[in-house]
PDB file of N, CA, C and O in Angstrom:
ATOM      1  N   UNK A   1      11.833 -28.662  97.153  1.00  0.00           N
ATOM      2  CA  UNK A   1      12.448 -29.899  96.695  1.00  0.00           C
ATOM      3  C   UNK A   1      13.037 -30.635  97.898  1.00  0.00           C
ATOM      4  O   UNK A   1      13.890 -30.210  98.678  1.00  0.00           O
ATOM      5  N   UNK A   2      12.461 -31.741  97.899  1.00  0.00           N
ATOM      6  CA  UNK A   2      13.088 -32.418  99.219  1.00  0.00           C
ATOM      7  C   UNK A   2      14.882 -32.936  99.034  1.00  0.00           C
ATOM      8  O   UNK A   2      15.574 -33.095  98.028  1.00  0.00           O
ATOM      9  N   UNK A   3      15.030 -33.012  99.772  1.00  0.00           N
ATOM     10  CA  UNK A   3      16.739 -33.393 100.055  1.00  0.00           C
ATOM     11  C   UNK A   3      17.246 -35.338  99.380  1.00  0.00           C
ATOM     12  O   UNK A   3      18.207 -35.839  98.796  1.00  0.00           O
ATOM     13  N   UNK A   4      15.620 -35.926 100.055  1.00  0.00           N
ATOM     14  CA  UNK A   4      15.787 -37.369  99.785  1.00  0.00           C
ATOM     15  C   UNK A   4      14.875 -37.523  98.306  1.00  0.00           C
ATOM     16  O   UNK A   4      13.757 -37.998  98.508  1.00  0.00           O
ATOM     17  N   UNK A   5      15.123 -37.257  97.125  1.00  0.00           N
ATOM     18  CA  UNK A   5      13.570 -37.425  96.255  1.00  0.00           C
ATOM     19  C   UNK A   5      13.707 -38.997  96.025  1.00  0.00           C
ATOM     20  O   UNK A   5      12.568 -39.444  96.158  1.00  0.00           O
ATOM     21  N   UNK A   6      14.577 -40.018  95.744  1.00  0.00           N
ATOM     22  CA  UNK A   6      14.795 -41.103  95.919  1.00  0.00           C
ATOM     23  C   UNK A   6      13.815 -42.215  96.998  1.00  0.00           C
ATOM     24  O   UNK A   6      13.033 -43.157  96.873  1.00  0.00           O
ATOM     25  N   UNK A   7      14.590 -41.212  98.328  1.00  0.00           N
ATOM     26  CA  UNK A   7      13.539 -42.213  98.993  1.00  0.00           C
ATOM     27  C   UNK A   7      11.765 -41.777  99.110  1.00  0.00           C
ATOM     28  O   UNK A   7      10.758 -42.440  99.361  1.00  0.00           O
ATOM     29  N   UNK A   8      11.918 -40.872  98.909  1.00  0.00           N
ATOM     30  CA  UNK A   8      10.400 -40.431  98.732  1.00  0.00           C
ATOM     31  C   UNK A   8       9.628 -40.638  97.765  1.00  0.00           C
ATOM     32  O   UNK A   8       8.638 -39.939  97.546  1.00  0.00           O
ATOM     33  N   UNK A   9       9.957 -41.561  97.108  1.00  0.00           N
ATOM     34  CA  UNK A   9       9.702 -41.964  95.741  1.00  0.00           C
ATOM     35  C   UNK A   9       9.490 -43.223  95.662  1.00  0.00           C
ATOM     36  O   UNK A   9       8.719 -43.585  94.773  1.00  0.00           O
ATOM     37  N   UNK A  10      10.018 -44.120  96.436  1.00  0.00           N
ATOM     38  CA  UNK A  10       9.856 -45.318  96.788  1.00  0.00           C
ATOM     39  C   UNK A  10       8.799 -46.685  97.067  1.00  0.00           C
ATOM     40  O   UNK A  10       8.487 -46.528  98.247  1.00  0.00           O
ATOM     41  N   UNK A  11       8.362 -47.464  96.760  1.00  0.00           N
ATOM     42  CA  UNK A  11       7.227 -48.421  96.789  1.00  0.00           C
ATOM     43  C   UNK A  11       7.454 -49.277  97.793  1.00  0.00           C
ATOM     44  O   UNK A  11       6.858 -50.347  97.667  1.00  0.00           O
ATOM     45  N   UNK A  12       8.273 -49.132  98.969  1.00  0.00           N
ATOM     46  CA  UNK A  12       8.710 -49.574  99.751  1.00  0.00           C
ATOM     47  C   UNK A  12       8.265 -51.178 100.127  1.00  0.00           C
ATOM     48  O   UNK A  12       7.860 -51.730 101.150  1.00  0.00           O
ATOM     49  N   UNK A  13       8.586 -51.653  98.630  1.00  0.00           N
ATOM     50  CA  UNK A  13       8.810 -53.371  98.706  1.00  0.00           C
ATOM     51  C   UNK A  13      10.354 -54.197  98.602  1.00  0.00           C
ATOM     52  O   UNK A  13      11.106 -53.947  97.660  1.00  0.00           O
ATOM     53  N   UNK A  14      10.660 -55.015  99.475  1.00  0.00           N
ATOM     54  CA  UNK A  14      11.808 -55.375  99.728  1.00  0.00           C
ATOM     55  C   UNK A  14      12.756 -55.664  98.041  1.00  0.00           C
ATOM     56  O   UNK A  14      13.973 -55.484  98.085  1.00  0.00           O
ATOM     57  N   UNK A  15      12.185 -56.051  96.808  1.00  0.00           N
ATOM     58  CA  UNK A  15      13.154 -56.248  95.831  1.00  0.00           C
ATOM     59  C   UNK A  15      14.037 -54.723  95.154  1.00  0.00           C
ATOM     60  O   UNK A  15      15.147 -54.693  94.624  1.00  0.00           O
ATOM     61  N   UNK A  16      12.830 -53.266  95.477  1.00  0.00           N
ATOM     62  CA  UNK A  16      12.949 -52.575  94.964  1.00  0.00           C
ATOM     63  C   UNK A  16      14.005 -51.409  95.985  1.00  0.00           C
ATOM     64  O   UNK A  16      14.533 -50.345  95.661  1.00  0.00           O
ATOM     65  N   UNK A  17      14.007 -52.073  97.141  1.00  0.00           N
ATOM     66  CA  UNK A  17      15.231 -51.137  98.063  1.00  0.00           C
ATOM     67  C   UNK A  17      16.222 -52.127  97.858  1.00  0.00           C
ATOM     68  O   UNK A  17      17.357 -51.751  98.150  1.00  0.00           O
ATOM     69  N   UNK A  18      16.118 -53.232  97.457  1.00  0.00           N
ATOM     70  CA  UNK A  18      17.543 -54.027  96.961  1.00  0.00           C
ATOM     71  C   UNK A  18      18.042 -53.450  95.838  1.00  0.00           C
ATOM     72  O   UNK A  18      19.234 -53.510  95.537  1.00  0.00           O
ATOM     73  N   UNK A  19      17.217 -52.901  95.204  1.00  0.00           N
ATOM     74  CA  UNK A  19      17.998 -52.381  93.766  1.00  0.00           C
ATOM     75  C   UNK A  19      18.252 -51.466  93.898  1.00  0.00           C
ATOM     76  O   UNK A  19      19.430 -51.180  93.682  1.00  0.00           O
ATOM     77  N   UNK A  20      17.221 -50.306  94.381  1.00  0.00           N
ATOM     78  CA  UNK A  20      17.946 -48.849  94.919  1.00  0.00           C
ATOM     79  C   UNK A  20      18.976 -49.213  95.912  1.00  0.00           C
ATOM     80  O   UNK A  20      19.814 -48.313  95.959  1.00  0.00           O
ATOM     81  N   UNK A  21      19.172 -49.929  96.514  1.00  0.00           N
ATOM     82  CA  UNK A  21      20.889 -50.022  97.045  1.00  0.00           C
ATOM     83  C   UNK A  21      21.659 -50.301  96.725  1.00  0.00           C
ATOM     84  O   UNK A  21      22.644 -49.959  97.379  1.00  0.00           O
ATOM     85  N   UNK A  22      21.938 -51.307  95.238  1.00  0.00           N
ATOM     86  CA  UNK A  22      22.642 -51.900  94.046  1.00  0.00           C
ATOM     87  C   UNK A  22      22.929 -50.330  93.144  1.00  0.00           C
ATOM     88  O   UNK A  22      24.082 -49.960  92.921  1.00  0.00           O
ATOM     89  N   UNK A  23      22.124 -49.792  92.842  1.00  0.00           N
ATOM     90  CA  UNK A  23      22.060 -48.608  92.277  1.00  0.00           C
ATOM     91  C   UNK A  23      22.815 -47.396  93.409  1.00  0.00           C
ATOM     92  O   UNK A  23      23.691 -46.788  92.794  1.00  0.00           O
ATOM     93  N   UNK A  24      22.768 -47.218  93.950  1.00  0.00           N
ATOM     94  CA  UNK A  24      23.558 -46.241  94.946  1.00  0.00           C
ATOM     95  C   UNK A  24      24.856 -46.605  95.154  1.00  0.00           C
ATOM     96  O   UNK A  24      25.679 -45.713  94.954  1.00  0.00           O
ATOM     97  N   UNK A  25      25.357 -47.903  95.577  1.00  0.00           N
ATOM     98  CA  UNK A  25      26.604 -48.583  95.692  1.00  0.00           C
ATOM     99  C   UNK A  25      27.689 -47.950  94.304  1.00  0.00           C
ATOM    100  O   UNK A  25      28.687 -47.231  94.254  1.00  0.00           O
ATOM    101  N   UNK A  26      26.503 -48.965  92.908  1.00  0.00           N
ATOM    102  CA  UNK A  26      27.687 -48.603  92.062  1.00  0.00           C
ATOM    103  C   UNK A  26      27.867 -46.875  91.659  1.00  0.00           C
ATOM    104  O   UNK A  26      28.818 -46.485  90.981  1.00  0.00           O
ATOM    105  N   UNK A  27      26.584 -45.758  92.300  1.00  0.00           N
ATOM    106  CA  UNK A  27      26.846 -44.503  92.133  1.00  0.00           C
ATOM    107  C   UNK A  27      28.245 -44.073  93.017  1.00  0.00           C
ATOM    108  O   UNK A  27      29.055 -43.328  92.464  1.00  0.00           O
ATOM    109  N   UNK A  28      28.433 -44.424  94.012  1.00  0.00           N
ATOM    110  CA  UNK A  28      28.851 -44.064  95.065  1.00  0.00           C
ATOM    111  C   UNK A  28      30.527 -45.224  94.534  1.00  0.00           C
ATOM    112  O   UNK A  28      31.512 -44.487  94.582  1.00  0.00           O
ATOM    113  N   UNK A  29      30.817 -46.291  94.223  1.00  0.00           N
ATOM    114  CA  UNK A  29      31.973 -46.248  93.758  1.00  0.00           C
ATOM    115  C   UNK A  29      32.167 -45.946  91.886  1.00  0.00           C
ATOM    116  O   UNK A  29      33.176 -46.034  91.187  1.00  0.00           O
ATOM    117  N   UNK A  30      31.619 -45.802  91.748  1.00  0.00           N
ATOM    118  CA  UNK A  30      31.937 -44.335  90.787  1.00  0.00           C
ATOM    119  C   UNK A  30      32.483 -43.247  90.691  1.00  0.00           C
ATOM    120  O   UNK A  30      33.488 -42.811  90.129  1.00  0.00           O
ATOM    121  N   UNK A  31      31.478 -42.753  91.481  1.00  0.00           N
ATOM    122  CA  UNK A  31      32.224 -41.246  92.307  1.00  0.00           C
ATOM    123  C   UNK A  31      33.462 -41.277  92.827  1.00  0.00           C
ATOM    124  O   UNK A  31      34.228 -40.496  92.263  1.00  0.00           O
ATOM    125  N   UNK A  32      33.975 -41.970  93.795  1.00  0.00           N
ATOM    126  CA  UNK A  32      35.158 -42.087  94.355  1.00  0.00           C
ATOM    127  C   UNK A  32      36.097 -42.859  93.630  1.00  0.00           C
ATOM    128  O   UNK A  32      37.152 -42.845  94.264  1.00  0.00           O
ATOM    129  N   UNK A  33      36.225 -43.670  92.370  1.00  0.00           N
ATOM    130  CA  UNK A  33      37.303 -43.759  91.591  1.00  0.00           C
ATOM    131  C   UNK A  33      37.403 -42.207  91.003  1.00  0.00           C
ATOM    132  O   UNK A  33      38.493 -41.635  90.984  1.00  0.00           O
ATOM    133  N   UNK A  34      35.960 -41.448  90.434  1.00  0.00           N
ATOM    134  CA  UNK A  34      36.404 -40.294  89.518  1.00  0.00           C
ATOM    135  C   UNK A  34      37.076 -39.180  90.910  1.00  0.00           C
ATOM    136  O   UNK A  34      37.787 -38.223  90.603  1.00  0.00           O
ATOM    137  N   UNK A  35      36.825 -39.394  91.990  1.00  0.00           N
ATOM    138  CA  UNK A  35      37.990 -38.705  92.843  1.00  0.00           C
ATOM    139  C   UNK A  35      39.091 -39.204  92.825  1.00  0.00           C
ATOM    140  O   UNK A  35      40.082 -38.759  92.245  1.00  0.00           O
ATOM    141  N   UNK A  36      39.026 -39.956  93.318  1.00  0.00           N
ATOM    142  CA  UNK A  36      40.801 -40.692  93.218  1.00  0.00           C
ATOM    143  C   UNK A  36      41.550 -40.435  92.097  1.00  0.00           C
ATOM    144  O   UNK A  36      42.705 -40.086  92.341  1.00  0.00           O
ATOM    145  N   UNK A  37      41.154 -40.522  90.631  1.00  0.00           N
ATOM    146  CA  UNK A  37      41.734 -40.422  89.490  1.00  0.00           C
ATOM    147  C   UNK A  37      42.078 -38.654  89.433  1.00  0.00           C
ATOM    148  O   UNK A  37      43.075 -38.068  89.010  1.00  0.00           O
ATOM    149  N   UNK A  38      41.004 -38.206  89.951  1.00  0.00           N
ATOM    150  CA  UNK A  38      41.247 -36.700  90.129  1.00  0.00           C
ATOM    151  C   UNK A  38      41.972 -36.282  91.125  1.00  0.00           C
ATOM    152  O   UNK A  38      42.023 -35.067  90.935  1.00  0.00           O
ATOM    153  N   UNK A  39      42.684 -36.564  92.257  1.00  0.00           N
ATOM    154  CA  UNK A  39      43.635 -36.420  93.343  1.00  0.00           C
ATOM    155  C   UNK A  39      44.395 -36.889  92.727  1.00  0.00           C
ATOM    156  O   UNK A  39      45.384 -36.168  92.864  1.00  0.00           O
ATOM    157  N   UNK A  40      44.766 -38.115  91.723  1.00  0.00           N
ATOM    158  CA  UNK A  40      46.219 -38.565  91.134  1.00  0.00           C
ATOM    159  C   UNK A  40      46.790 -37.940  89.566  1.00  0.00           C
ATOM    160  O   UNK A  40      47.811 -38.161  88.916  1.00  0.00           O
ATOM    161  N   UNK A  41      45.408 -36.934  89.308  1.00  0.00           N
ATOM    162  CA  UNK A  41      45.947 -35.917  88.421  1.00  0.00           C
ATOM    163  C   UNK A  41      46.552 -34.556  88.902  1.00  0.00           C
ATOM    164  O   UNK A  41      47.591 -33.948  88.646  1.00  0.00           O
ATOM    165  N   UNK A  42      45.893 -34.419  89.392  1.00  0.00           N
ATOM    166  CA  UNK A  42      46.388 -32.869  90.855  1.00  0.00           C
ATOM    167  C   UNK A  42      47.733 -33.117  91.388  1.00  0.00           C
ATOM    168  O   UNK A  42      48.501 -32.167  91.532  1.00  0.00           O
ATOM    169  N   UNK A  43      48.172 -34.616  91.769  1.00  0.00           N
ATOM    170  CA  UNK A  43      49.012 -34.897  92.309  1.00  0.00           C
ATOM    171  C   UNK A  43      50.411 -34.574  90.901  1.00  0.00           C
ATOM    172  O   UNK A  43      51.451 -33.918  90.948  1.00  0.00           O
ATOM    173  N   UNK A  44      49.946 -35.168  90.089  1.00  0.00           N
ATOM    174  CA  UNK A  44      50.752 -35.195  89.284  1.00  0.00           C
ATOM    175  C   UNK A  44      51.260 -33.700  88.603  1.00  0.00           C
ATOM    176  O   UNK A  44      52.432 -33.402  88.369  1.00  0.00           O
ATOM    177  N   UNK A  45      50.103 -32.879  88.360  1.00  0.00           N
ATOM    178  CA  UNK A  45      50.124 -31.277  88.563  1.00  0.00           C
ATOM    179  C   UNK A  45      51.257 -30.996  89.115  1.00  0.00           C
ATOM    180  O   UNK A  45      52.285 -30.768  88.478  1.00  0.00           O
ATOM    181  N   UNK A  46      51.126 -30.989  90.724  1.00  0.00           N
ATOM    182  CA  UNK A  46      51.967 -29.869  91.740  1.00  0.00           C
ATOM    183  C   UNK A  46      53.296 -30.134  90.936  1.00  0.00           C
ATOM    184  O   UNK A  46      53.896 -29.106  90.620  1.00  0.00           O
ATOM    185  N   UNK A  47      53.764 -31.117  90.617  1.00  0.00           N
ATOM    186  CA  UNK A  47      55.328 -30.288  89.910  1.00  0.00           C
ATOM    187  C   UNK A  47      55.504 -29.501  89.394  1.00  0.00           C
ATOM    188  O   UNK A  47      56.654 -29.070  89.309  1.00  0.00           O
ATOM    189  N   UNK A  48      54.351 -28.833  88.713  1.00  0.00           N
ATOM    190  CA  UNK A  48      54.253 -27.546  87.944  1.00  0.00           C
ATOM    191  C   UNK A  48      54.132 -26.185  88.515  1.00  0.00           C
ATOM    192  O   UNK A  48      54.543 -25.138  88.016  1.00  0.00           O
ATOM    193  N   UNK A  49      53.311 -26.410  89.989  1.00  0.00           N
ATOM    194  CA  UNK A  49      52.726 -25.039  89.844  1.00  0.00           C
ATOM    195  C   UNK A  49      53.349 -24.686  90.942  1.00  0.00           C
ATOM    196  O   UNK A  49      54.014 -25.567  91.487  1.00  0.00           O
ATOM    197  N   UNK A  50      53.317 -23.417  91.523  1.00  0.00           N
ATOM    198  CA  UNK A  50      53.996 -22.558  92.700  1.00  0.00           C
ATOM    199  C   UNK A  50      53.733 -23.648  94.169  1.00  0.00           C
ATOM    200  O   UNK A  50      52.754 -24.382  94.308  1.00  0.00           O
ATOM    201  N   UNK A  51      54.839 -23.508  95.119  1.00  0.00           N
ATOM    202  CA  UNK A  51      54.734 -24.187  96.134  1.00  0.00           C
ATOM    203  C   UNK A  51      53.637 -23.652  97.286  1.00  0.00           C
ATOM    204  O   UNK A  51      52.995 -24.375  98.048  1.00  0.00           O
ATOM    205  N   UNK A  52      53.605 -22.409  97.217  1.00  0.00           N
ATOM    206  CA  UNK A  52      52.006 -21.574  97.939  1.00  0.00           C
ATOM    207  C   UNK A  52      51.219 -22.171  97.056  1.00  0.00           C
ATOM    208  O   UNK A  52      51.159 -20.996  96.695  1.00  0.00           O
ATOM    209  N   UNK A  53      50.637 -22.712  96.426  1.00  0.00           N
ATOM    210  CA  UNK A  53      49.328 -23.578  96.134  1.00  0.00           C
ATOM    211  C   UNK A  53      49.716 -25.377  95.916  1.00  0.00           C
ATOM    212  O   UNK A  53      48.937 -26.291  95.646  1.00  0.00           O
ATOM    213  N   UNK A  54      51.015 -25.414  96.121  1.00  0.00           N
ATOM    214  CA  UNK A  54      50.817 -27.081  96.817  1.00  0.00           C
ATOM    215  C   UNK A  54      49.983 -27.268  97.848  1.00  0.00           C
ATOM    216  O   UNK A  54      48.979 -27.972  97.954  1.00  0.00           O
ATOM    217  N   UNK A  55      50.831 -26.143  99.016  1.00  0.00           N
ATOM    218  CA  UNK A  55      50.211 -26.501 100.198  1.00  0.00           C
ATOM    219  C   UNK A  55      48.592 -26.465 100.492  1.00  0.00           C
ATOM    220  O   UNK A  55      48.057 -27.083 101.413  1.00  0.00           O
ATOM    221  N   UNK A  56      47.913 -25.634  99.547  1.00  0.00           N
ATOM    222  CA  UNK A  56      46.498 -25.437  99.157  1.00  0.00           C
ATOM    223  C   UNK A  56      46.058 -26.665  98.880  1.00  0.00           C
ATOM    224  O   UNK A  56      45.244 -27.216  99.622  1.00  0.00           O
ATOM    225  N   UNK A  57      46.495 -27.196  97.878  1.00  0.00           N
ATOM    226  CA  UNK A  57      46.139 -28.506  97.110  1.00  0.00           C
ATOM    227  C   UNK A  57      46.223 -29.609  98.567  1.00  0.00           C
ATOM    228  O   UNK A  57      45.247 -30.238  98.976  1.00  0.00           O
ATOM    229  N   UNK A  58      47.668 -29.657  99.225  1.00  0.00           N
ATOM    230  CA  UNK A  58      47.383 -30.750 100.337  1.00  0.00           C
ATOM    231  C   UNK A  58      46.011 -30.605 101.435  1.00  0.00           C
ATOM    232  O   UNK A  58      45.291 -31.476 101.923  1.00  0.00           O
ATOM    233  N   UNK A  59      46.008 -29.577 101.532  1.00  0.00           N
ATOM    234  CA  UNK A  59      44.994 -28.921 102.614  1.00  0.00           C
ATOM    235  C   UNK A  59      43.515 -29.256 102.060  1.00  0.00           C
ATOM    236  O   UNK A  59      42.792 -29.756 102.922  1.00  0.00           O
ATOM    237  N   UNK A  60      42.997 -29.100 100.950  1.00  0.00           N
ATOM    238  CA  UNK A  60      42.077 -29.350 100.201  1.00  0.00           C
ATOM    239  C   UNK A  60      41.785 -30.571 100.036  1.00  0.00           C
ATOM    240  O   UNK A  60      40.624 -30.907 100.271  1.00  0.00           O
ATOM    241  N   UNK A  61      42.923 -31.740  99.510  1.00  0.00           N
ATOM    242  CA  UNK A  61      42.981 -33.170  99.891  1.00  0.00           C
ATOM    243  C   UNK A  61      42.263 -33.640 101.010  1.00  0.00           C
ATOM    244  O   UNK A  61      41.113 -34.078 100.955  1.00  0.00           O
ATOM    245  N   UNK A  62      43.066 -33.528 102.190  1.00  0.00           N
ATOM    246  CA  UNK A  62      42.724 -33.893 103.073  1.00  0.00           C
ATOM    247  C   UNK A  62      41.045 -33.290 104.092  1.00  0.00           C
ATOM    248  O   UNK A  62      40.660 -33.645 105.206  1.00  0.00           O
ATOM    249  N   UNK A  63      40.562 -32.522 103.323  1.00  0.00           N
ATOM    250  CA  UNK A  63      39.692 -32.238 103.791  1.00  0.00           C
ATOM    251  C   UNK A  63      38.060 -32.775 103.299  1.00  0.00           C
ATOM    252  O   UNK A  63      37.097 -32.101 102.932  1.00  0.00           O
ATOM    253  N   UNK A  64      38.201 -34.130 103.452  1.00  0.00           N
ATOM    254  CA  UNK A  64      37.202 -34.717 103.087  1.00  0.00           C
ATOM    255  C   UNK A  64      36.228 -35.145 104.635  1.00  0.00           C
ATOM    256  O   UNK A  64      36.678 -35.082 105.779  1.00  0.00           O
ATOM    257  N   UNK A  65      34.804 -35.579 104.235  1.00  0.00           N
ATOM    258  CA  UNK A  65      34.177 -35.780 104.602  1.00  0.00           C
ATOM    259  C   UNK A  65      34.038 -37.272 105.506  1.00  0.00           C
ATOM    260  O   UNK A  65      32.987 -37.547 106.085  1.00  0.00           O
TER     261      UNK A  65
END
C-alpha cells in the first residue's frame, strides 16, 4: 500500500488538484479544531487528576509535529 494513494490516483489535470487541495485544506482544518477542542478538554481534566500525570499531559502537548 503506498503511503500517497491520493496522489497516485490522480488525473493530473489542473481543476482536479484544485479540488484535491480544497479537499485536504478543509481535512486538515478539521483535524486541528478536533485537536484543539481535545487539548481544551484535557486541559480542563488536569484539575482532577494526580499532578505526576499533569506533567505527562504538558509534555505530551507540547510534543507536536
Amino acid at each position: 500500500m503506498s503511503e500517497t494513494p491520493r496522489v497516485d490516483r490522480v488525473h493530473w489535470n489542473h481543476a482536479y488538484l484544485k479540488e484535491e487541495a480544497y479537499k485536504l485544506e478543509r481535512e486538515l482544518n478539521a483535524a486541528n479544531e478536533r485537536i484543539k477542542r481535545l487539548e481544551e478538554a484535557g486541559d480542563a481534566h488536569m484539575e482532577w487528576v494526580p499532578v505526576s500525570f499533569q506533567s505527562a499531559w504538558r509534555k505530551a502537548k507540547e510534543a507536536k509535529p
